[in-house]
C-alpha atoms as an extended CHARMM CRD file, in Angstrom:
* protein
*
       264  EXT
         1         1  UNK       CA             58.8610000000       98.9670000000       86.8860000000  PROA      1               0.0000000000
         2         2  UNK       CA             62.0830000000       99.8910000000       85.5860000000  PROA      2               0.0000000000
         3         3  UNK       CA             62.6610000000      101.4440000000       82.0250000000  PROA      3               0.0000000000
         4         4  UNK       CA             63.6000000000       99.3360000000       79.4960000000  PROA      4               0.0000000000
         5         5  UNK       CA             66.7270000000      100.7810000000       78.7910000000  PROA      5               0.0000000000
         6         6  UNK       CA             67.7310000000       99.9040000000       82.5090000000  PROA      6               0.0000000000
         7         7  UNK       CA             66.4790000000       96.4920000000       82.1460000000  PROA      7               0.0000000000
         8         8  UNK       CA             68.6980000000       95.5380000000       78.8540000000  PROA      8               0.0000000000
         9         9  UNK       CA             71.6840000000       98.4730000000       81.1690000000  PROA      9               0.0000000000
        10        10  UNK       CA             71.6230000000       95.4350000000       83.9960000000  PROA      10              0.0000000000
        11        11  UNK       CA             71.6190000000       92.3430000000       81.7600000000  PROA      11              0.0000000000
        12        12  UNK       CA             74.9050000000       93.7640000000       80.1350000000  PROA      12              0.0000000000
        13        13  UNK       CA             76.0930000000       94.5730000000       82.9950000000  PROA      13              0.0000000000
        14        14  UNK       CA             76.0120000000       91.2070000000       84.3180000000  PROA      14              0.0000000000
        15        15  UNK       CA             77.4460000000       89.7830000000       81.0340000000  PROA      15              0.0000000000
        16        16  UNK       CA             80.1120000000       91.6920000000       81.4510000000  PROA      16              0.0000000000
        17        17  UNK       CA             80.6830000000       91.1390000000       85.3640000000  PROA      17              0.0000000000
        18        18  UNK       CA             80.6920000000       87.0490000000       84.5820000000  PROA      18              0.0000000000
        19        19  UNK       CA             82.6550000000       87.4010000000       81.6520000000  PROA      19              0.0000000000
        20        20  UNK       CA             80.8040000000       86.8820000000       78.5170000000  PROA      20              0.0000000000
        21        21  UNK       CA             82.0030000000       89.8740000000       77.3400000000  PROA      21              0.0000000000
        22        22  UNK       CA             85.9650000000       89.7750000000       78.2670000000  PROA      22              0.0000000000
        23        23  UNK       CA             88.0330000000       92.9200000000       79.3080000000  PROA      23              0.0000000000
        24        24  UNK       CA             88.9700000000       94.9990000000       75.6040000000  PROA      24              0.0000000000
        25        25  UNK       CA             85.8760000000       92.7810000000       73.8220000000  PROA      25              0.0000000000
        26        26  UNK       CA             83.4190000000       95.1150000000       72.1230000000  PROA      26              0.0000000000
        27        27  UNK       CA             80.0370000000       95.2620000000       73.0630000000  PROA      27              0.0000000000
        28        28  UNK       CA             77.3520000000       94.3220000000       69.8310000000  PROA      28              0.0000000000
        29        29  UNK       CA             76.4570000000       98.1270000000       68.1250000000  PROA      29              0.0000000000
        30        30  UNK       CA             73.5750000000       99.5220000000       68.6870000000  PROA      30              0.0000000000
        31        31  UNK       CA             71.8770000000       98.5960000000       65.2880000000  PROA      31              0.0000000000
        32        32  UNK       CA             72.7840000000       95.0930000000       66.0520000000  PROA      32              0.0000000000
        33        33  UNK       CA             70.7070000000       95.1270000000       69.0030000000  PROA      33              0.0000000000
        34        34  UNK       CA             67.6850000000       97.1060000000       67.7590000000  PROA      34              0.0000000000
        35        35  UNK       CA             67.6850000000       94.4650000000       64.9040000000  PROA      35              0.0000000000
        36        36  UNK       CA             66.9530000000       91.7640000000       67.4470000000  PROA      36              0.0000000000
        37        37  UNK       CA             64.7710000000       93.5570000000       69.1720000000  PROA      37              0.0000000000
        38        38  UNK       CA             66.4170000000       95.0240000000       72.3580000000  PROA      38              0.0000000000
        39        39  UNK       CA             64.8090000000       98.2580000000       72.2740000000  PROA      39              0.0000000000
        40        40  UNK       CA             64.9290000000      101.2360000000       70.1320000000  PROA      40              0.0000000000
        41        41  UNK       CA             68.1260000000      103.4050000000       69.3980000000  PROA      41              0.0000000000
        42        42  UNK       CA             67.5880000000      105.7470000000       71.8350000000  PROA      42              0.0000000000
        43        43  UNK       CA             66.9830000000      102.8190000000       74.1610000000  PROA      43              0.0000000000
        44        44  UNK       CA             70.1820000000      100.7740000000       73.3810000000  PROA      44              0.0000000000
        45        45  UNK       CA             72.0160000000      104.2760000000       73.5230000000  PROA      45              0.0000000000
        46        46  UNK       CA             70.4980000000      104.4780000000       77.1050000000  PROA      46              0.0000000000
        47        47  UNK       CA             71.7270000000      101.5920000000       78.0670000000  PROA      47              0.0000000000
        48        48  UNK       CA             75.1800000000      102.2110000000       76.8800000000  PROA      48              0.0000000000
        49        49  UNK       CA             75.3070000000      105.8300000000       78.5100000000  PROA      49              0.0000000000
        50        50  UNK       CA             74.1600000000      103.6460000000       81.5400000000  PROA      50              0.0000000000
        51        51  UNK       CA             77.5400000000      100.9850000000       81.5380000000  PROA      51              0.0000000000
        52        52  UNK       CA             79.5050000000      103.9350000000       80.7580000000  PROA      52              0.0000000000
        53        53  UNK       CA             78.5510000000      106.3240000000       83.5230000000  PROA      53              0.0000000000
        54        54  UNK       CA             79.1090000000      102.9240000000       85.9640000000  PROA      54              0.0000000000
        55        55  UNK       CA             82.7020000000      102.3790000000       84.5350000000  PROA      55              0.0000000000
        56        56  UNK       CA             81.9120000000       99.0890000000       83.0540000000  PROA      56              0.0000000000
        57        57  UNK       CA             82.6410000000      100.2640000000       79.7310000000  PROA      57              0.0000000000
        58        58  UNK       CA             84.0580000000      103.1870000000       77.3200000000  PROA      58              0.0000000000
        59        59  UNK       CA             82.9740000000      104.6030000000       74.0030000000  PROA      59              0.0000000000
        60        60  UNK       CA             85.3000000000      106.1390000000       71.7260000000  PROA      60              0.0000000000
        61        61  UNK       CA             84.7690000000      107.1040000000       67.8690000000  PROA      61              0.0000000000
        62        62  UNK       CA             85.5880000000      104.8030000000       65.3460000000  PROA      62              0.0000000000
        63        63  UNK       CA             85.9550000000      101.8970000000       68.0010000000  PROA      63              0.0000000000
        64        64  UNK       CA             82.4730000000      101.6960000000       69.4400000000  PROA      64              0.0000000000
        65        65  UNK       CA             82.0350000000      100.5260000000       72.8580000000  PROA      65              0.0000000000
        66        66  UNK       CA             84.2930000000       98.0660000000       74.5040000000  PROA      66              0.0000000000
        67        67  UNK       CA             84.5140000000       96.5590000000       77.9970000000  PROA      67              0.0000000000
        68        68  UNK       CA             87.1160000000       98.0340000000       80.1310000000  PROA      68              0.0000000000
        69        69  UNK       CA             90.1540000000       96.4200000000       80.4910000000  PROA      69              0.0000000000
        70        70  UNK       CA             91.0930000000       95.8900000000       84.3410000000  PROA      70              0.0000000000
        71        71  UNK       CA             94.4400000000       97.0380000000       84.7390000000  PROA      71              0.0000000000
        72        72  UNK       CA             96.5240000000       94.4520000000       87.3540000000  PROA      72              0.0000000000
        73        73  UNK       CA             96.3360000000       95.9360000000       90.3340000000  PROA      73              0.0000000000
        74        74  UNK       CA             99.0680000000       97.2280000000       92.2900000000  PROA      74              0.0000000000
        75        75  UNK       CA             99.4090000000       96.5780000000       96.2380000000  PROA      75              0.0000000000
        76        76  UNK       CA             99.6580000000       99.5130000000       98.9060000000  PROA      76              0.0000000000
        77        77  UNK       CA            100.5590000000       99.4490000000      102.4110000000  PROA      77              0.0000000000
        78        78  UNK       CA            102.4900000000       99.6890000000      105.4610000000  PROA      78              0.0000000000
        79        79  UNK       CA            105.5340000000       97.5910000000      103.4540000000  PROA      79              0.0000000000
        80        80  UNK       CA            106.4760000000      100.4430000000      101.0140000000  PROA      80              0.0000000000
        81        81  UNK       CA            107.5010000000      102.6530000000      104.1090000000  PROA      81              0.0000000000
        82        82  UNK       CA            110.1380000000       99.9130000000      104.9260000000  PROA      82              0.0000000000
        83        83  UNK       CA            113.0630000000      101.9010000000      106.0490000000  PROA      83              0.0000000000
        84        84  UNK       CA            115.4490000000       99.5400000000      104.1560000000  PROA      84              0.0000000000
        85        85  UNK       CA            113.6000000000      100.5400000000      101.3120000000  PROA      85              0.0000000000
        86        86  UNK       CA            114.8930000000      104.5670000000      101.2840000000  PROA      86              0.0000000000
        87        87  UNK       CA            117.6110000000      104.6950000000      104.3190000000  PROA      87              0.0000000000
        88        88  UNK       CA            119.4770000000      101.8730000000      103.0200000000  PROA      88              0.0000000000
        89        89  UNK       CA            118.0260000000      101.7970000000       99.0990000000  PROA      89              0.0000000000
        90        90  UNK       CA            116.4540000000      104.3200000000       96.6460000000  PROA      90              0.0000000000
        91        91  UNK       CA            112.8750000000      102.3230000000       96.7010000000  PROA      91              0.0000000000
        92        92  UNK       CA            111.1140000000      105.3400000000       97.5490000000  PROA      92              0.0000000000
        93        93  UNK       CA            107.3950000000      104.3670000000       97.6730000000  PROA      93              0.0000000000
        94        94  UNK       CA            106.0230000000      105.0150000000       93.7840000000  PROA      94              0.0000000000
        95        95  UNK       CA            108.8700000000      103.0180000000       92.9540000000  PROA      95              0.0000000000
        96        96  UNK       CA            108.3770000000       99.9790000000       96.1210000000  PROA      96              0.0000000000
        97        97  UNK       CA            104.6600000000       99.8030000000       94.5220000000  PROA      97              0.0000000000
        98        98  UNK       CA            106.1370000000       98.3200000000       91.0010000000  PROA      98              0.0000000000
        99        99  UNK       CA            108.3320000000       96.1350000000       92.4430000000  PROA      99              0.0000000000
       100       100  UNK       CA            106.2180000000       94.4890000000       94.6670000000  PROA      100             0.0000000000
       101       101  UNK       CA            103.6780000000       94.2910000000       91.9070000000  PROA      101             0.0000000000
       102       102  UNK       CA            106.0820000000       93.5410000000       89.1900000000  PROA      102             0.0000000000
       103       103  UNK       CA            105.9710000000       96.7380000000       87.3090000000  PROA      103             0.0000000000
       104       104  UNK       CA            108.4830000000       98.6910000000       85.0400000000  PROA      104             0.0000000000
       105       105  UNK       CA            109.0430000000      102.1990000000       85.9530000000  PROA      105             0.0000000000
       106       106  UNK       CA            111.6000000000      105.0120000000       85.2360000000  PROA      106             0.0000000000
       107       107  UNK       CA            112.1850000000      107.3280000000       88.4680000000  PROA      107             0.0000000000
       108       108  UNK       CA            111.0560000000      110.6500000000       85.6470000000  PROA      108             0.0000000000
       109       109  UNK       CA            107.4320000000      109.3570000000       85.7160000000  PROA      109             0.0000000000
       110       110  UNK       CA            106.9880000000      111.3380000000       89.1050000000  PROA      110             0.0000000000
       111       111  UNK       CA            106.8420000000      115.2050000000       87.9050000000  PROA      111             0.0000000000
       112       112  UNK       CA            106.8510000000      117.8710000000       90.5090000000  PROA      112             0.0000000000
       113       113  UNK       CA            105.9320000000      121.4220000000       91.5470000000  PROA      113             0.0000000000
       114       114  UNK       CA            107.5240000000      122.8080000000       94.8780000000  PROA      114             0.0000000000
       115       115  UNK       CA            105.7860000000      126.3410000000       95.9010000000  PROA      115             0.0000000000
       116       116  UNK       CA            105.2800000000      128.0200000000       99.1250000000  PROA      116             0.0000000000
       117       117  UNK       CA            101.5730000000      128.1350000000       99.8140000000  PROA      117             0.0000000000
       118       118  UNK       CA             99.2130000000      129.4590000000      102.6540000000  PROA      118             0.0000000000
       119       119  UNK       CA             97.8290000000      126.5750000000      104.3260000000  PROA      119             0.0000000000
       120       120  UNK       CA             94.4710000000      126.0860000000      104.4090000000  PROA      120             0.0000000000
       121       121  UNK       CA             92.2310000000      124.3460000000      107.4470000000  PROA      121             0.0000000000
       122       122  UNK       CA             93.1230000000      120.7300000000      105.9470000000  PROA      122             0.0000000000
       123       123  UNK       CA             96.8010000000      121.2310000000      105.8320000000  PROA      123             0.0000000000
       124       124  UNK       CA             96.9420000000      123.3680000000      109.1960000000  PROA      124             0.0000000000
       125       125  UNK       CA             95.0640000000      121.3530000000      111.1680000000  PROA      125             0.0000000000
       126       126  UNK       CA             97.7450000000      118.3000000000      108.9140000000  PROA      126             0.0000000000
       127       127  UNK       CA            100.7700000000      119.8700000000      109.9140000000  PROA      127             0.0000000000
       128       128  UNK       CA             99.6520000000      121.2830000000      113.2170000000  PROA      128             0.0000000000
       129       129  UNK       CA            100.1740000000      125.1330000000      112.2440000000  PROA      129             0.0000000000
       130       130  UNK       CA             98.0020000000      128.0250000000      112.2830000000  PROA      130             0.0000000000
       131       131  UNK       CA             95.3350000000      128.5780000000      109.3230000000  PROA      131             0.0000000000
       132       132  UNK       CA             97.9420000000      130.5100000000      106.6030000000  PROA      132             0.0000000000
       133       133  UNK       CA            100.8600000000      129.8820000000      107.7860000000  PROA      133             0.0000000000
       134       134  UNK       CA            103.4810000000      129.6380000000      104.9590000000  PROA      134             0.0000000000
       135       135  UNK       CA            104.3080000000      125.9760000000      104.3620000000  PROA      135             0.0000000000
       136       136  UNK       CA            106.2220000000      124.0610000000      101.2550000000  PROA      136             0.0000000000
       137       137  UNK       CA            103.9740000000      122.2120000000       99.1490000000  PROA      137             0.0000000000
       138       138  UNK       CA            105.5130000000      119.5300000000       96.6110000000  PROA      138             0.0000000000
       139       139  UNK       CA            103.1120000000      118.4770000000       94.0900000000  PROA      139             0.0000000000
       140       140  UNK       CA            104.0330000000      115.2510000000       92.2560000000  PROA      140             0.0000000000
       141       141  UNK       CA            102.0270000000      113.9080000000       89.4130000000  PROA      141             0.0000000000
       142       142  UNK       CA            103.0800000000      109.9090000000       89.1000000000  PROA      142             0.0000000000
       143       143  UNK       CA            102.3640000000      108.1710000000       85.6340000000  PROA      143             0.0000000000
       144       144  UNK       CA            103.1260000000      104.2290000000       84.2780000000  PROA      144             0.0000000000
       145       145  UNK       CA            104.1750000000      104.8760000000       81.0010000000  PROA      145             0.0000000000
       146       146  UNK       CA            102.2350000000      107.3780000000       79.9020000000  PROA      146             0.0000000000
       147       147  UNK       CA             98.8610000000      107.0170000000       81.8860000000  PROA      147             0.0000000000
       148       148  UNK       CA             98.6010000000      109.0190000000       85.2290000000  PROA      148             0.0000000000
       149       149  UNK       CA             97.7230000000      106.9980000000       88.2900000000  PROA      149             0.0000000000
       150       150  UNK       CA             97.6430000000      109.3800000000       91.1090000000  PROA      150             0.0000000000
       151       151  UNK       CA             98.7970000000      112.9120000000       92.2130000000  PROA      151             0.0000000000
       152       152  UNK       CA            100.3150000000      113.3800000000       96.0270000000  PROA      152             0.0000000000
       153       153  UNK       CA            101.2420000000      116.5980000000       97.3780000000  PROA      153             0.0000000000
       154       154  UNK       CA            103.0780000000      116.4790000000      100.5690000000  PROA      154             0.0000000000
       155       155  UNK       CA            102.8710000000      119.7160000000      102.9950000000  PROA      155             0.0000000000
       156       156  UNK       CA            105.6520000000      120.9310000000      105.1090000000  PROA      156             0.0000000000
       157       157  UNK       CA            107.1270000000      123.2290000000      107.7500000000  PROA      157             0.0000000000
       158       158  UNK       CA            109.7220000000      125.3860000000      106.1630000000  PROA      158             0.0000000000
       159       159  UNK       CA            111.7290000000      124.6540000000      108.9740000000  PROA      159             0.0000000000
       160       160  UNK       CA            112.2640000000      121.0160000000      108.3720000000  PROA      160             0.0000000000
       161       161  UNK       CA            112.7670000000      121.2240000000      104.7690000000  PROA      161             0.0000000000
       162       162  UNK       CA            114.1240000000      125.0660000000      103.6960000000  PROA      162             0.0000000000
       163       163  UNK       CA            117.7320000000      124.8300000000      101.7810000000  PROA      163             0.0000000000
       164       164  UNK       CA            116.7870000000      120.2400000000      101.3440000000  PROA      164             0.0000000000
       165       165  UNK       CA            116.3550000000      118.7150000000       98.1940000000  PROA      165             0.0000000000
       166       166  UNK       CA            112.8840000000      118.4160000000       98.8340000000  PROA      166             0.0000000000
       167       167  UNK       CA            111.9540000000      121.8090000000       97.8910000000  PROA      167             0.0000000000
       168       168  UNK       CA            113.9270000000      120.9410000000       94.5220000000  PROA      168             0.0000000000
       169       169  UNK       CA            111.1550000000      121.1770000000       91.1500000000  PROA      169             0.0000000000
       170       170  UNK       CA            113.7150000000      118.6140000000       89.5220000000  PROA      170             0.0000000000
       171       171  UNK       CA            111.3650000000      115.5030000000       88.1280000000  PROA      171             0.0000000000
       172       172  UNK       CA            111.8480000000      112.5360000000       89.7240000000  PROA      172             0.0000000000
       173       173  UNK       CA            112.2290000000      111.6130000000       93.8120000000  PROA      173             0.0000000000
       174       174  UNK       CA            114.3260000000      114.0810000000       95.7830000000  PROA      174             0.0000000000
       175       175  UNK       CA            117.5720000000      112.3340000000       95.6120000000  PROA      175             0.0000000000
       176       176  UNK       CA            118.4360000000      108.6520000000       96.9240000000  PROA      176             0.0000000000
       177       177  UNK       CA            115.4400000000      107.5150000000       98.8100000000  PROA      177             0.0000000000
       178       178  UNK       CA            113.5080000000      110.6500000000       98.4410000000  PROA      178             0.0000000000
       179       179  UNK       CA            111.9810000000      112.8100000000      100.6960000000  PROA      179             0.0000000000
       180       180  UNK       CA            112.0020000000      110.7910000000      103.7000000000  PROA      180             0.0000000000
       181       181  UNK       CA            115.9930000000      110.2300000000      103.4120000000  PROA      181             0.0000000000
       182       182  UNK       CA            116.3090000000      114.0590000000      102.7960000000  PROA      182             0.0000000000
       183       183  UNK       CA            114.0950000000      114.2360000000      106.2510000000  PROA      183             0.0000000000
       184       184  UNK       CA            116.1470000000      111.6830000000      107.9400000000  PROA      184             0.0000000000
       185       185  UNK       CA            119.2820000000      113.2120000000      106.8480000000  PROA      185             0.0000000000
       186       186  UNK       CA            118.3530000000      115.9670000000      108.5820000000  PROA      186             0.0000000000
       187       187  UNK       CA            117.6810000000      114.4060000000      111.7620000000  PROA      187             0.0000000000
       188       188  UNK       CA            114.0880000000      113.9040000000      111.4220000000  PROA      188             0.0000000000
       189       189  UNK       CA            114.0950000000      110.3720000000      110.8450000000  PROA      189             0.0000000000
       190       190  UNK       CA            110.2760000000      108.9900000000      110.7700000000  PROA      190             0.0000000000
       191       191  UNK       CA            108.8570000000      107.0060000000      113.0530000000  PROA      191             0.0000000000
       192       192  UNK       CA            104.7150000000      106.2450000000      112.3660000000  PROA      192             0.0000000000
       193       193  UNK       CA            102.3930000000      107.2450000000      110.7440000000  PROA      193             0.0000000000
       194       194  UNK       CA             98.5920000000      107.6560000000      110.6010000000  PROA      194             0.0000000000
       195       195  UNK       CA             96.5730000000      107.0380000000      106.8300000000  PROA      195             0.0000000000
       196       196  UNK       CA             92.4510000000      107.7920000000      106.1820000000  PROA      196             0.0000000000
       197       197  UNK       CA             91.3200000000      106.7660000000      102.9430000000  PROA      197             0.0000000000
       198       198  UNK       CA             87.6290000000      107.4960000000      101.0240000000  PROA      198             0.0000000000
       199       199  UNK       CA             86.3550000000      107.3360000000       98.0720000000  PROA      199             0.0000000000
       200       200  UNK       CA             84.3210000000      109.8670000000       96.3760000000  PROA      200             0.0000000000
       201       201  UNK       CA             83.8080000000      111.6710000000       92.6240000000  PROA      201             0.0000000000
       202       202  UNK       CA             86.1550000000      112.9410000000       91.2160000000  PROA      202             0.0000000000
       203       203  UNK       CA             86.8730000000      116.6350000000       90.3650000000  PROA      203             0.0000000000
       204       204  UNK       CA             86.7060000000      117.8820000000       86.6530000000  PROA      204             0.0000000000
       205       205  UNK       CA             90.3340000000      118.9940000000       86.8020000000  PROA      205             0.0000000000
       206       206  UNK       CA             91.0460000000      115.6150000000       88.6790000000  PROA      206             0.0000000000
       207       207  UNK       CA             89.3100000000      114.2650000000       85.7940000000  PROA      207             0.0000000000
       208       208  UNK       CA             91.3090000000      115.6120000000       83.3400000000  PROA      208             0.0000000000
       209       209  UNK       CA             94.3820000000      115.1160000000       85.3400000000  PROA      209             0.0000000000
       210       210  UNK       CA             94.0420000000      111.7990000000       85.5330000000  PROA      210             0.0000000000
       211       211  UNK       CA             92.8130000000      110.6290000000       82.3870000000  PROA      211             0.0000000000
       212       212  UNK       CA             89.5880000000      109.0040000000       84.0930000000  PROA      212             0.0000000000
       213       213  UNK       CA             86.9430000000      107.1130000000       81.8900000000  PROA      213             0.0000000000
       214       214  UNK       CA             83.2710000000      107.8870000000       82.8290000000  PROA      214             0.0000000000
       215       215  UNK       CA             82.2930000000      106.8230000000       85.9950000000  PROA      215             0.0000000000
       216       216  UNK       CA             85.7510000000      106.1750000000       87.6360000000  PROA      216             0.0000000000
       217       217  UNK       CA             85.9660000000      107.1520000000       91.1580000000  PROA      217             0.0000000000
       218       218  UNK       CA             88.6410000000      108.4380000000       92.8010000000  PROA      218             0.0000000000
       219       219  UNK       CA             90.2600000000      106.8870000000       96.8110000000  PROA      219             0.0000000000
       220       220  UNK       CA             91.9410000000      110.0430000000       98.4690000000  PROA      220             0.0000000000
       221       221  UNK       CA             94.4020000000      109.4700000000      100.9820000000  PROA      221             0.0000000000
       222       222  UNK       CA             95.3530000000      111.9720000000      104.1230000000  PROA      222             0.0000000000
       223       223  UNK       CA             98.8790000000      110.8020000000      105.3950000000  PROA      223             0.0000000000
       224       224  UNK       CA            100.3000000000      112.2100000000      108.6140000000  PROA      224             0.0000000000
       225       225  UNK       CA            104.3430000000      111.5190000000      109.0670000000  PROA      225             0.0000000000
       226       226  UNK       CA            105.6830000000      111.5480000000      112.7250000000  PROA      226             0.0000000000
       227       227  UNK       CA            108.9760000000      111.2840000000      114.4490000000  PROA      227             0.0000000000
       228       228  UNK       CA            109.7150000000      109.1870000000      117.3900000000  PROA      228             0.0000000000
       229       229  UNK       CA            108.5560000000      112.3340000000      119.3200000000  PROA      229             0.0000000000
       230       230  UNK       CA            105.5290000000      113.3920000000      117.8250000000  PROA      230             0.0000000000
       231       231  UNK       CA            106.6900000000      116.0260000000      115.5700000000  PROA      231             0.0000000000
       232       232  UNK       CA            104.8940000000      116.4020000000      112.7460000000  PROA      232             0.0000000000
       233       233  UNK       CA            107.3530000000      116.6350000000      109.5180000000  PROA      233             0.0000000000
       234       234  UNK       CA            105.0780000000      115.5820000000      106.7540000000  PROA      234             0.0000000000
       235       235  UNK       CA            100.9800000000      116.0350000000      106.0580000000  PROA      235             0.0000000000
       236       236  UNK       CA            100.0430000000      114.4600000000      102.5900000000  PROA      236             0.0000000000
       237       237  UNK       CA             96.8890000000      114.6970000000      100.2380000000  PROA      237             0.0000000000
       238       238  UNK       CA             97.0640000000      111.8690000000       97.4320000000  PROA      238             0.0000000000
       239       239  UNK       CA             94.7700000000      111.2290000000       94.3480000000  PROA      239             0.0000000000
       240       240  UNK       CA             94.2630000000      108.0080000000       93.0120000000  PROA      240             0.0000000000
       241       241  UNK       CA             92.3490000000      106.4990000000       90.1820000000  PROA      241             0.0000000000
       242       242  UNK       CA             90.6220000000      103.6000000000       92.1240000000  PROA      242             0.0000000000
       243       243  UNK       CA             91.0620000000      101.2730000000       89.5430000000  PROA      243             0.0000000000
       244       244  UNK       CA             94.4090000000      101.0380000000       89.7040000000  PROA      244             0.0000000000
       245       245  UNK       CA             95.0310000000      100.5830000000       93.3960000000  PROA      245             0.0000000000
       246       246  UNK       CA             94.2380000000       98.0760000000       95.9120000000  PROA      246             0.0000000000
       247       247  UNK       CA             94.9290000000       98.5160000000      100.0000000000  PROA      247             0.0000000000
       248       248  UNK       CA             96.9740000000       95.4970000000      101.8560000000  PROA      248             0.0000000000
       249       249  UNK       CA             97.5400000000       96.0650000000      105.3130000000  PROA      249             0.0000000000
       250       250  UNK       CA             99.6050000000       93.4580000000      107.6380000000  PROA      250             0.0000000000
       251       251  UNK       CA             99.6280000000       93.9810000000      111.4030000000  PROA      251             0.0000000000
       252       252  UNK       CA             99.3250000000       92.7560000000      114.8620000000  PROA      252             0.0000000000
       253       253  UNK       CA             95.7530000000       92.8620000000      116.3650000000  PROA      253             0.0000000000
       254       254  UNK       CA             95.5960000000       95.1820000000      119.1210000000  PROA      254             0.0000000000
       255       255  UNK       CA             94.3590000000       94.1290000000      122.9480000000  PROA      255             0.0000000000
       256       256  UNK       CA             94.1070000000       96.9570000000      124.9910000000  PROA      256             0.0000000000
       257       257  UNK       CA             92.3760000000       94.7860000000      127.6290000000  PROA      257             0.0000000000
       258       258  UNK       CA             95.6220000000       93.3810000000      127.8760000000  PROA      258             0.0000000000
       259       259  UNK       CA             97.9280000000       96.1310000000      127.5510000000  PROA      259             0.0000000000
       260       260  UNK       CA             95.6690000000       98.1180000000      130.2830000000  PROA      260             0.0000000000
       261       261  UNK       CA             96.5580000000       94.5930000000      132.6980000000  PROA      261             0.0000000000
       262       262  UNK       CA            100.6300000000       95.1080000000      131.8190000000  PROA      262             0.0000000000
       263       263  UNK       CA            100.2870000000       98.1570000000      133.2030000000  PROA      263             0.0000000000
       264       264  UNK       CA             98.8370000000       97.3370000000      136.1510000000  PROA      264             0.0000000000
């Protein structure tokens, strides 16, 4: 049998989840429930430790404990790659997110770092390059307002981007259409790409970083940038706060049963 504190933990819960108590609404205090005979203190405090640890809710002083809000979500996919977006318009992707989800944004809320780094086994085996070879990392940090969404820090061959603005710290996307019109300018233009995503719990710097309530998971994304020839000219680690983001993809069901026969 469960404890009681995870009993009264799961009937919140579902309050919550079906909407009695709405997104910013605060949740009764803890005398208020002991007084009707939820539990004890220490059991109602359970509880609330409980809601907090599952991100349904967050605690502060003076304000109690009050249902998260859900922030709208914003909608990520092939579609902010659009070359239209950066060759022929200055929509690099931070920026395509908000305006396909109808977002404000100012292009200084994407801080950088550029350094040259040793790569490590996940950016080697990234960028195809030995373990410690000396590659360019640029480290942005993106916020909405002032509340950090996600960090992305995008690995590359000195090579492709030495003397570019890419390896300029200057806040903001590299230039008109960012990175991947400082690549194309440079004859690399892009051509696919190839994205994992998973979720998983967050760091205590990512924590911090990000400004993550209790119990908010993080989605980390691994993006590898090709040209039409396979050359490698971009490996990419993001960070993102998984409440904030939702994945849309749009495209054409394979057959390779078919293909196989067109090549016959």
């Amino acid at each position: 049998m469960a404890p009681k504190w995870r009993d009264l933990a799961d009937r919140l819960a579902e309050q919550i989840r079906s909407g009695v108590y709405a997104p910013g609404a605060p949740l009764p205090q803890i005398r208020e429930l002991v007084e009707t005979g939820e539990g004890s203190k220490e059991t109602v405090h359970k509880a609330y430790k409980a809601l907090e640890a599952e991100g349904l809710v967050t605690s502060t002083r003076g304000h109690g404990t009050v249902v998260r809000p859900r922030v709208p979500l914003k909608r990520l996919g092939i579609a902010r790659y659009d070359k239209a977006k950066w060759r022929d318009g200055d929509e690099v992707a931070f920026i395509a997110d908000r305006v396909a989800s109808g977002r404000a944004y100012k292009r200084n809320e994407q801080t950088q770092t550029v350094s040259q780094v040793e790569a490590n086994s996940l950016v080697a085996e990234g960028l195809g390059v030995p373990v410690g070879s000396e590659v360019y990392a640029r480290a942005r940090l993106v916020k909405e307002g002032t509340q950090p969404t996600h960090t992305l820090t995008s690995y590359y061959r000195p090579e492709h981007v030495e003397g570019t603005r890419i390896v300029d710290p200057t806040p903001g996307p590299a230039g008109r259409g960012g990175g991947y019109r400082v690549l194309y300018d440079a004859g690399y233009e892009i051509d696919h790409m190839r994205e994992a995503l998973f979720a998983r719990v967050p760091t205590a710097d990512e924590v911090q970083m990000l400004q993550l309530p209790a119990g908010e998971p993080v989605v980390e994304l691994h993006r590898t940038t090709y040209t039409a020839d396979g050359t490698i000219v971009e490996f990419a680690v993001g960070i993102h706060s998984a409440s904030r983001f939702a994945w849309e993809y749009d495209f054409k069901v394979p057959d390779s049963a078919q293909d196989r026969k067109g090549q016959e």
